[in-house]
C-alpha positions as CSV (number, residue, x, y, z in Angstrom):
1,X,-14.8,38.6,15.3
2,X,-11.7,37.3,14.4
3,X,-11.2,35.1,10.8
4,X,-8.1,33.3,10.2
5,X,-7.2,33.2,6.8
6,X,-5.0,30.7,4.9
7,X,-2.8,32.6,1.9
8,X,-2.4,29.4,0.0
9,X,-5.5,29.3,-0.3
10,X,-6.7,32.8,-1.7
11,X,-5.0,32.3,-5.4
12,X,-6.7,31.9,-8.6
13,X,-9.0,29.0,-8.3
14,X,-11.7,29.4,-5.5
15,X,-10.5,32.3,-4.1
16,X,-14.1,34.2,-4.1
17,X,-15.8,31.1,-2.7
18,X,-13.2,30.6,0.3
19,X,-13.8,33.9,1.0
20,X,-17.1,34.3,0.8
21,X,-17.4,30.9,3.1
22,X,-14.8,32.4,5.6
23,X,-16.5,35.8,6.0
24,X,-19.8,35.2,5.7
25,X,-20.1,37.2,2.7
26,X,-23.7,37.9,1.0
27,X,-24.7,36.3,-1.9
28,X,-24.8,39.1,-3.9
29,X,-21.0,39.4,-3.4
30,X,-20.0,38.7,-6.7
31,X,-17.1,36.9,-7.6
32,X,-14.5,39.5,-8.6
33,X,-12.0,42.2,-7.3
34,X,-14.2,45.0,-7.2
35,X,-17.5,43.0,-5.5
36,X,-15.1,41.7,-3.0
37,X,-13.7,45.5,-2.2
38,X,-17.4,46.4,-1.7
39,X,-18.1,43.5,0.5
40,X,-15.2,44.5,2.7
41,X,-15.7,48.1,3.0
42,X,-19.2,47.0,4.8
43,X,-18.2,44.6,7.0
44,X,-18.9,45.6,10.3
45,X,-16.0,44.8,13.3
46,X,-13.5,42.2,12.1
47,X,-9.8,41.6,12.5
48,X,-8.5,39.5,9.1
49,X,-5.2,36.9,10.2
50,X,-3.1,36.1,7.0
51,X,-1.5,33.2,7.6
52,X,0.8,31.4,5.6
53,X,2.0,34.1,3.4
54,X,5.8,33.5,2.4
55,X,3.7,30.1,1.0
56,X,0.6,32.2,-0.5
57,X,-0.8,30.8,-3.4
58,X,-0.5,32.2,-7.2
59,X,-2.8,35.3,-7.7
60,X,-2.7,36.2,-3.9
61,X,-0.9,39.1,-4.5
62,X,-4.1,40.5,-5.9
63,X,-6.4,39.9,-3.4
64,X,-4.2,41.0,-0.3
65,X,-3.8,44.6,-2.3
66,X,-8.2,44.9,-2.0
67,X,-7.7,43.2,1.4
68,X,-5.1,46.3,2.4
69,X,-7.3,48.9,0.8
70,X,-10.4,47.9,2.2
71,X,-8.8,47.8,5.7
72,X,-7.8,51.3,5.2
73,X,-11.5,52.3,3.6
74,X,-13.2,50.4,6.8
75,X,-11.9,51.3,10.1
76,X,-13.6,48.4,11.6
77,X,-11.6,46.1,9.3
78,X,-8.4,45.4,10.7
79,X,-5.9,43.2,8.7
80,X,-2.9,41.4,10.7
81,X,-0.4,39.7,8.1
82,X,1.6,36.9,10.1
83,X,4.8,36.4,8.1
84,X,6.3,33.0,10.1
């Protein structure tokens, strides 16, 4: 499965909830860092598109840094950053 997902988006405010919407995350995800990490790191085969990024919002900085770890934790996790 494929997920686009919009970097102006994934800042501060409503980050977990976008997510959480976008990947079908479990309820029991909880809305931090670390739950998120978890929740990746299980996921079974999905390929994450980062758009928007030179216009990400405040705080995404964050998030892509679990997103990046938990594609290298997960091999079926692939994360695919479009710059433009």
């Amino acid at each position: 499965m494929t997920v686009v997902l919009d970097a102006r988006r994934m800042g501060r405010d409503g980050v977990y909830a976008y997510l959480k919407d976008m990947l079908e995350l479990p309820d029991y995800c909880g809305s931090n860092l670390d739950a998120l990490y978890d929740c990746l790191t299980a996921l079974p085969e999905t390929e994450l598109l980062l758009t928007h990024v030179p216009e990400a919002a405040d705080g995404f900085e964050r998030v892509c840094r679990v997103l990046c770890a938990a594609g290298r934790e997960n091999p079926a996790l692939k994360i695919t950053i479009q710059e433009a």
